[in-house]
C-alpha positions in Angstrom: 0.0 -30.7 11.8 -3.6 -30.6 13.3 -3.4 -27.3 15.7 -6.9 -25.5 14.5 -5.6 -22.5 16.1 -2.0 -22.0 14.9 -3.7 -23.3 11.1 -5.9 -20.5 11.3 -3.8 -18.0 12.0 -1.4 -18.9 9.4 -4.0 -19.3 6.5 -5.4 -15.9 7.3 -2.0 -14.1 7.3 -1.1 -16.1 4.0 -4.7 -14.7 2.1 -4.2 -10.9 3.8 -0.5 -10.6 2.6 -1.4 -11.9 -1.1 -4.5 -9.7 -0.9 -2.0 -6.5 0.5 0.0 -7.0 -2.8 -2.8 -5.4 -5.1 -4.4 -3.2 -3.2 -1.9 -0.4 -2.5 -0.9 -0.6 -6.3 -4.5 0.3 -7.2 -4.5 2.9 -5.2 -1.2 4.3 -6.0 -1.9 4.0 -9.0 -5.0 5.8 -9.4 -3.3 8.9 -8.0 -0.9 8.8 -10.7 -3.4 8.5 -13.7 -5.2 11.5 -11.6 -2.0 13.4 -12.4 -1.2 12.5 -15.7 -5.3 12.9 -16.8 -5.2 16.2 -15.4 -1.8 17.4 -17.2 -3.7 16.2 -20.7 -6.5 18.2 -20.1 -3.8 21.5 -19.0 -1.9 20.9 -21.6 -3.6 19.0 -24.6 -0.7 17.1 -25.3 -1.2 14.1 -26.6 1.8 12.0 -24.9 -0.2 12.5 -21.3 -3.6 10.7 -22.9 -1.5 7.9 -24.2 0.0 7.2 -21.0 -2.8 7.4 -18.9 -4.7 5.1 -21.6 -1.6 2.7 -21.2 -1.6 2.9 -17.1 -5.5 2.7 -17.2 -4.9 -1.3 -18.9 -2.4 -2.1 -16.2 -5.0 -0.8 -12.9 -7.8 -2.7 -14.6 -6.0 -5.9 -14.2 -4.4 -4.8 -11.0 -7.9 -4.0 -9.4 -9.4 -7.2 -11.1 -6.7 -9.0 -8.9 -7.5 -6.9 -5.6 -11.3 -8.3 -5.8 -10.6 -12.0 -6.6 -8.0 -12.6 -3.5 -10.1 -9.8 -1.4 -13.2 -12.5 -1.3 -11.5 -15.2 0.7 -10.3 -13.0 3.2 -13.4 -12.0 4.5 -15.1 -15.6 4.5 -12.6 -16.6 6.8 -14.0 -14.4 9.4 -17.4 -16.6 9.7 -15.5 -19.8 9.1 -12.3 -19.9 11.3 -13.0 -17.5 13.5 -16.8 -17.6 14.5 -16.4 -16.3 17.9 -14.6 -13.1 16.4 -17.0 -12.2 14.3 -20.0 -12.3 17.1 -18.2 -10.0 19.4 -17.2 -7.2 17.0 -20.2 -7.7 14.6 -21.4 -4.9 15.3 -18.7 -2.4 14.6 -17.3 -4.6 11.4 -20.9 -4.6 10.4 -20.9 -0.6 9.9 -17.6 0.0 9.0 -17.2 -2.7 6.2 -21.1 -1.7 5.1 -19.7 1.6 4.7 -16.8 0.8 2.9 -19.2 -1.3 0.4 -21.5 1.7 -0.3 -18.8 4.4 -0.1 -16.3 2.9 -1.6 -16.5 -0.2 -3.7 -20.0 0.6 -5.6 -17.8 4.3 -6.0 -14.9 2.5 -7.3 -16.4 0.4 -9.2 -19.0 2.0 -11.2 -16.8 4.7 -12.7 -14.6 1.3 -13.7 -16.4 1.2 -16.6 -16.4 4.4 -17.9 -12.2 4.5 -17.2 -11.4 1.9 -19.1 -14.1 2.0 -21.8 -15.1 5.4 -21.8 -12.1 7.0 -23.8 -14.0 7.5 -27.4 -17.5 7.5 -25.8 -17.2 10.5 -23.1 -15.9 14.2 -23.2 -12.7 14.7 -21.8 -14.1 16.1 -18.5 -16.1 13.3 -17.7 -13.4 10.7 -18.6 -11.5 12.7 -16.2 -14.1 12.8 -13.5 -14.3 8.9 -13.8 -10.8 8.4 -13.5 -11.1 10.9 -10.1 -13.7 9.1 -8.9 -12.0 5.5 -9.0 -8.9 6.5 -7.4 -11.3 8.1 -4.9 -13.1 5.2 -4.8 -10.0 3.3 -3.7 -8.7 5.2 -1.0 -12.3 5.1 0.8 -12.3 1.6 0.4 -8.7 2.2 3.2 -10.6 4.4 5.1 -13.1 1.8 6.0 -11.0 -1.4 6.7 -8.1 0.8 8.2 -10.8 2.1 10.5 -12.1 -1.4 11.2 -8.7 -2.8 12.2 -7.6 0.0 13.8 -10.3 -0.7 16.4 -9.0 -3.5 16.9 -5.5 -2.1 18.4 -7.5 1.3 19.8 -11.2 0.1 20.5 -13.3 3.0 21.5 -16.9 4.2 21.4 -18.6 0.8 22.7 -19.8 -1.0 25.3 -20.1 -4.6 25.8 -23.5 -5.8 26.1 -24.0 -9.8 26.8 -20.5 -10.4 25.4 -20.5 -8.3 22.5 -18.7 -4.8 21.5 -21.8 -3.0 20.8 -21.0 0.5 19.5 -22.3 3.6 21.6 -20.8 6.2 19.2 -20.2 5.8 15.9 -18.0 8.5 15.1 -15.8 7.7 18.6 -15.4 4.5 16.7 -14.4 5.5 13.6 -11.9 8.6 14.9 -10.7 5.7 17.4 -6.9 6.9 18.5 -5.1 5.5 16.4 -7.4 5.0 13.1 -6.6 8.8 11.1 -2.1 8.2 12.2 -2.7 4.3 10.4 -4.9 5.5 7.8 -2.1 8.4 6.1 0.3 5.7 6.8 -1.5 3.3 5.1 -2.5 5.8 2.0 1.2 7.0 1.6 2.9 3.3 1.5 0.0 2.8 -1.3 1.5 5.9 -3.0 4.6 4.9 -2.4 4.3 1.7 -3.7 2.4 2.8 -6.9 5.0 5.2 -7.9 8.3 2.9 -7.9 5.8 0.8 -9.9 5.4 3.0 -12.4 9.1 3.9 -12.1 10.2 1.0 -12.4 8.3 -0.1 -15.8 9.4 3.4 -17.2 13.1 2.6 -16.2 12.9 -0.7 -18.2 11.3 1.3 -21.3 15.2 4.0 -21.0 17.4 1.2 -20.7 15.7 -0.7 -24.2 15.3 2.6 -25.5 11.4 2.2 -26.3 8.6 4.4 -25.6 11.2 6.8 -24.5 9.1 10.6 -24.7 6.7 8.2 -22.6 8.4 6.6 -20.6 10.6 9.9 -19.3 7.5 11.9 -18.9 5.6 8.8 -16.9 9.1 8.2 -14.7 9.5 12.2 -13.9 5.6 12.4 -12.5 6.2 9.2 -10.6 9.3 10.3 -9.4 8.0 13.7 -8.0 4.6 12.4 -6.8 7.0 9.4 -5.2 9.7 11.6 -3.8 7.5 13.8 -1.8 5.8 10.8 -0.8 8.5 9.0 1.0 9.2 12.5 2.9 5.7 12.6 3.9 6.0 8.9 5.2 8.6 10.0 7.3 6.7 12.7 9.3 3.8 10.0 9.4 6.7 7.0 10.9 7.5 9.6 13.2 3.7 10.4 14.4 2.7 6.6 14.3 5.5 5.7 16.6 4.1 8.3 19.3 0.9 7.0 19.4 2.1 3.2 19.4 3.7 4.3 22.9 1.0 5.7 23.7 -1.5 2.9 23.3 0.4 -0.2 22.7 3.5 0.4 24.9 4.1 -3.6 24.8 4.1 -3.5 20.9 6.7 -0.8 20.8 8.9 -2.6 23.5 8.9 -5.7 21.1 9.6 -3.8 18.4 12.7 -2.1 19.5 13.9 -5.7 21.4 13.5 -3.2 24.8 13.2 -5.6 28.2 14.0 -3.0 31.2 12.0 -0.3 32.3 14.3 3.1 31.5 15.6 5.5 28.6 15.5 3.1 25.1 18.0 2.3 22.2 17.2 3.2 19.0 18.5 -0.1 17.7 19.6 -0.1 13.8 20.5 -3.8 13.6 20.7 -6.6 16.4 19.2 -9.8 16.8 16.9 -10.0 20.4 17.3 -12.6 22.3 14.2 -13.1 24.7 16.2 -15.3 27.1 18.4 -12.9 28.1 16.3 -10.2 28.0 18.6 -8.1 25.7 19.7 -7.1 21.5 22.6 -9.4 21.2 24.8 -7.6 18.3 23.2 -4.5 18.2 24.0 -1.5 17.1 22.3 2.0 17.1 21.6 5.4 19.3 21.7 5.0 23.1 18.6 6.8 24.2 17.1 7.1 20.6 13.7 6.0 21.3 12.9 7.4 24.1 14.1 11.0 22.1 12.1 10.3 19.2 8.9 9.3 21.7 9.2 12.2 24.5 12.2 14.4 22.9 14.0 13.7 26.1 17.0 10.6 25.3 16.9 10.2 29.3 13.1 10.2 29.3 12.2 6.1 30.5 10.1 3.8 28.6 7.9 0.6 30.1 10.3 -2.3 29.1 8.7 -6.0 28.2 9.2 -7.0 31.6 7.1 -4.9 32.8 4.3 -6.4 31.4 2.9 -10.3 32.6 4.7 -12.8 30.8 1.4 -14.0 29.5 0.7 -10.5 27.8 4.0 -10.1 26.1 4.0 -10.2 22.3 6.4 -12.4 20.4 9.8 -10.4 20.1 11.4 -12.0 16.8 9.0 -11.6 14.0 7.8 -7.7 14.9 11.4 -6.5 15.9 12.5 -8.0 12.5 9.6 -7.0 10.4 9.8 -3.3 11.8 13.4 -3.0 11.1 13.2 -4.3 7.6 10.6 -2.1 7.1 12.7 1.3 8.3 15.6 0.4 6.1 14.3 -0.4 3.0 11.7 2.9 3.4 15.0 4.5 4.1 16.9 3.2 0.9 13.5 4.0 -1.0 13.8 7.8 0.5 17.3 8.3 -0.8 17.0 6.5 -4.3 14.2 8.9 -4.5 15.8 12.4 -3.8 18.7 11.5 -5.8 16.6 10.5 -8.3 14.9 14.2 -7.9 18.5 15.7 -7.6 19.4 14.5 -11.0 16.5 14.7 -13.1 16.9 18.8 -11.7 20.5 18.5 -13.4 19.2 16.6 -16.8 21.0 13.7 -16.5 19.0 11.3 -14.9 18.2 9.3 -18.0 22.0 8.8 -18.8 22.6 7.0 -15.9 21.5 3.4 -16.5 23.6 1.9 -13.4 20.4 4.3 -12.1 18.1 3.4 -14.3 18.8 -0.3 -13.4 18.2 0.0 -9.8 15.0 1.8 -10.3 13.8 -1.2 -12.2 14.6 -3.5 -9.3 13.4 -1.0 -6.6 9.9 -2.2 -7.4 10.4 -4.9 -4.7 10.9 -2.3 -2.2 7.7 -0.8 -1.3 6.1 -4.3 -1.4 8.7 -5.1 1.1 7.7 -2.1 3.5 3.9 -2.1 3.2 4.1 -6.1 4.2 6.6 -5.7 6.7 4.7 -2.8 8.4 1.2 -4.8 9.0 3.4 -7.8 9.9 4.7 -5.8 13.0 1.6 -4.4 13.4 -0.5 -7.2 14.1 2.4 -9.6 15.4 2.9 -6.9 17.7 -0.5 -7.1 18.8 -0.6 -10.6 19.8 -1.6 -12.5 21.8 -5.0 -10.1 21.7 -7.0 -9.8 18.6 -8.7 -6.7 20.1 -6.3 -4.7 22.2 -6.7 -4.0 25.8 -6.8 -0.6 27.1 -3.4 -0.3 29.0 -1.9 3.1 30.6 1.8 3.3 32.2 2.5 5.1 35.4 5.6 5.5 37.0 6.7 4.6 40.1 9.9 5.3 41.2 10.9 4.5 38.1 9.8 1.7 37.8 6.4 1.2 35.3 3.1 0.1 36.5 0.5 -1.3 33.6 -2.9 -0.4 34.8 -5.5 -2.2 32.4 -9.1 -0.6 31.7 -10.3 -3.1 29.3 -8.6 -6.2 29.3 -9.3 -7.3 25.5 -9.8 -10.2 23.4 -7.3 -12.7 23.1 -6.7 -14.3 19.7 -7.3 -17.7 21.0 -10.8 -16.8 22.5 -11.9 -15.4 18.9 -11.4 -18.7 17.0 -14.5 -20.7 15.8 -15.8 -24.0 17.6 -12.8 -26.4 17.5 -15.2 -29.4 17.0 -16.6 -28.2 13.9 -13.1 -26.6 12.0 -10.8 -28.9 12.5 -7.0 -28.8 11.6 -7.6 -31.3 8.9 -10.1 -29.3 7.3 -8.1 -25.8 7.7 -5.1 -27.5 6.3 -6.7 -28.4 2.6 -7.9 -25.1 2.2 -4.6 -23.8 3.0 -3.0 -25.8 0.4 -6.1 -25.4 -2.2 -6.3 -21.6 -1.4 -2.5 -21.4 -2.3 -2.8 -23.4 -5.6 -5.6 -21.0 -6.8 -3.6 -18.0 -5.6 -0.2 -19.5 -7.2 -2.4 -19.8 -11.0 -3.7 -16.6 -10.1 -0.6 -14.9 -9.2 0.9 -16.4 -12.4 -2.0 -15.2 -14.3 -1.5 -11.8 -13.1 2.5 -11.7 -14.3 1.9 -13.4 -17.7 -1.2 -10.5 -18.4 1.2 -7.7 -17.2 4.4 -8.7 -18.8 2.0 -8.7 -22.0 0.6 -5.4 -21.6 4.2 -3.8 -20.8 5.8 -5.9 -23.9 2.8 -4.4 -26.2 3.7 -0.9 -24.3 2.0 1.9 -24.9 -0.1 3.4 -27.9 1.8 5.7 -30.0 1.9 9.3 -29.8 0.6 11.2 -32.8 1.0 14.5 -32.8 -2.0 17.0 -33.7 -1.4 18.8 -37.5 -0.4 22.3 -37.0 -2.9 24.9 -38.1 -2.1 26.7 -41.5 -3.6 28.8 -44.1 -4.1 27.8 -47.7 -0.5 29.8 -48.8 1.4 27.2 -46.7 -0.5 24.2 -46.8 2.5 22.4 -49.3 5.6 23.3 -46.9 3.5 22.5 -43.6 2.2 19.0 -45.5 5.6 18.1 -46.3 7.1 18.4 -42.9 4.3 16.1 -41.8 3.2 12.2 -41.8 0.0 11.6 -43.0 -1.7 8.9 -40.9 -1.0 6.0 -43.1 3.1 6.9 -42.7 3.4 8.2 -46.6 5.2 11.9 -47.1 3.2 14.4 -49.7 6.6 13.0 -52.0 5.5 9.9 -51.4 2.0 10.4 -52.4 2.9 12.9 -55.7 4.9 10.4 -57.4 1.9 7.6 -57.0 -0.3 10.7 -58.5 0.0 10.2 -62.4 -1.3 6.5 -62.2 -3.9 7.6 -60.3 -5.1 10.5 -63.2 -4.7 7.9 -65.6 -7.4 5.7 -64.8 
């Protein structure tokens, strides 16, 4: 297997969908220790600063992760794909500078003071840290979901002796479809955070550990995640608009629609390129082209419109895209029914429930890879997306191309100096680091949820003098001995 090209492409999605599995956990779940931080400092109880100290341990070796895999990715852009990197140099220069000094030095910095800074800080500035590195997160999206979304939207350049030089910076980073990715992007990262937590607090119920804990870390989750999923809904919804808009081919591929004219809304089916059709399919006549234009008789530019050698791969984005709708729609319902009974109080006593929240971890993992899989699949065979608008002629669609693009072929580095050979051991030694690493990762986290949590101690009631014996029996002193306990060691005590 010596193909430079198809090697490439395959080691780069490989070290991007490893790389997607920590990133959208960190940021996830910095939101979440946001919300817990904040209820301590409301409330003062102590149950919300033991859990945020507990989910604090698990985002430091989450974020650790992110980093280490994060690394490779971008050296692949001056090693396999040379060519790439001249012509958009310029706006990957700014952006990803950007998302260095305004996110990662952000992010980073306050690390220190979140996970160290419990006994050395006041309470408001532990919590500013804490807000600072889940901010610190999320701008680090900002910046690379602006940087790819050029890629499927470019605006605000020019090219200048065969590069994208930019013109306006801020037509470059509001490019059309950069602000519909990026809440798409931030609320599967939510998403994906809170069935995590979930999930760990589920497994804490059904042993019957940690339990004032664990219910008060699963209900926050389940809100924050709940609200969430609805939100990802409207956001589907808007993202699918503007992919008909820009990317009309991408959508077609999608949705397995060939012919120019009103489009399924296909639920399952299998396409089948050859004949131009979704073999077994079954879903709502017209219900694309309703959810695009509100019209279900309103037409849509089919594949075939488009030249054959412009058409992106049918298989892999239909199937991607699908997977991703169901399971975010399984995710959805778990969740309001999970929000449905914890309203009713009996939530906790359901462990068939309780079960499936431990497993539903998987399923925003599932989503947030499935989604940039059809995403850039969908893309292909460009690496930067021409500008294409539809017209209509009689009903039948006309492509009229402004900018005809990059094609992924044309990006890749010089084929006589990375060679197949080459490209092909660092595939296999990249994935025998990340396999240690990913192993690494598991054995550190099933440690820290084994140990669980530190243990809530509750803060000694105030009292006068008068009641200081009734109010010190009722109470633990910290070395777990009653005031009986301690009277009846008293005498040998007074006799030495």
């Amino acid at each position: 297997m010596d193909d430079v090209f198809l090697l490439s492409r395959i080691q780069f999605a490989l070290t991007i969908m490893f790389h997607y599995l920590f990133p959208p956990l960190s940021i996830g779940l910095g939101a979440i220790m946001v919300l817990m931080e904040g209820t301590y400092l409301r409330t003062g109880d102590a149950v919300y600063h033991n859990m945020t100290r507990f989910w604090t341990r698990v985002f430091a070796v989450n974020f650790a992760m992110g980093v280490a895999t994060g690394l490779v990715m971008e050296f692949q852009f001056g090693t396999n794909w040379a060519a790439y990197s001249r012509y958009v140099g310029d706006v990957f220069g700014s952006a990803l500078a950007a998302e260095g000094i305004f996110a990662f030095f952000l992010e980073s910095g306050f690390l220190a003071v979140l996970v160290f800074g419990w006994d050395r800080v006041g309470k408001g500035m532990h919590f500013f840290a804490t807000l600072m590195v889940a901010l610190g997160s999320i701008f680090s999206a900002i910046w690379i979901v602006v940087a790819n979304s050029w890629m499927h939207t470019p605006a605000g350049f020019e090219v200048i002796d065969g590069r994208a030089v930019i013109t306006d910076f801020w037509a470059m980073v509001f490019n059309p479809s950069s602000m519909n990715r990026l809440g798409h992007v931030v609320l599967g990262a939510f998403i994906q955070g809170a069935f995590f937590v979930m999930s760990i607090a589920a497994y804490y119920v059904l042993r019957g550990r940690h339990l004032e804990f664990a219910k008060r870390s699963f209900s926050i989750a389940l809100v924050f995640g709940a609200v969430c999923c609805v939100l990802m809904g409207v956001s589907g919804h808007v993202q699918g608009q503007a992919v008909a808009q820009h990317q009309p081919a991408k959508l077609a591929a999608m949705e397995g629609h060939y012919e120019s004219g009103p489009a399924a809304l296909n639920l399952v089916g299998l396409p089948d390129p050859k004949e131009g059709k979704v073999k077994y399919g079954v879903g709502i006549p017209g219900g694309l082209s309703f959810l695009v234009h509100g019209d279900f008789s309103e037409p849509l530019p089919g594949l075939n419109d488009f030249p054959e050698k412009d058409r992106p791969p049918v298989m892999v984005p239909f199937v991607s895209y699908h997977l991703m709708v169901g399971v975010g729609s399984l995710l959805m319902g778990l969740s309001l029914l999970g929000l449905f009974l914890l309203w009713r109080g009996t939530l906790f006593t359901r462990r068939w429930l309780m079960w499936l929240f431990v497993v539903a971890v998987f399923g925003p993992i599932v989503c947030n890879q499935g989604g940039w899989v059809a995403a850039e699949v969908g893309r292909q065979p460009f690496i930067v997306y021409p500008k294409q608008t539809v017209e209509w002629d009689g009903g039948k669609a006309k492509v009229v191309t402004s900018y005809e693009g990059v094609r992924t072929d044309a990006g890749l580095s010089n084929r006589g100096v990375v060679t197949g050979p080459l490209v092909l051991a660092s595939i296999l030694m990249f994935g025998f680091v990340y396999l240690l690493l990913f192993f690494v990762w598991v054995y550190v986290l099933n440690d820290k949820i084994r140990q669980g949590p530190d243990e809530y101690v509750a803060a000694p009631a105030a009292t006068s003098a008068d009641d200081l014996p009734g109010t010190a029996t009722a109470n633990k002193l910290a070395g777990g001995e009653s005031l009986t306990q301690l009277s009846a060691a008293a005498p040998a005590t007074e006799g030495r």
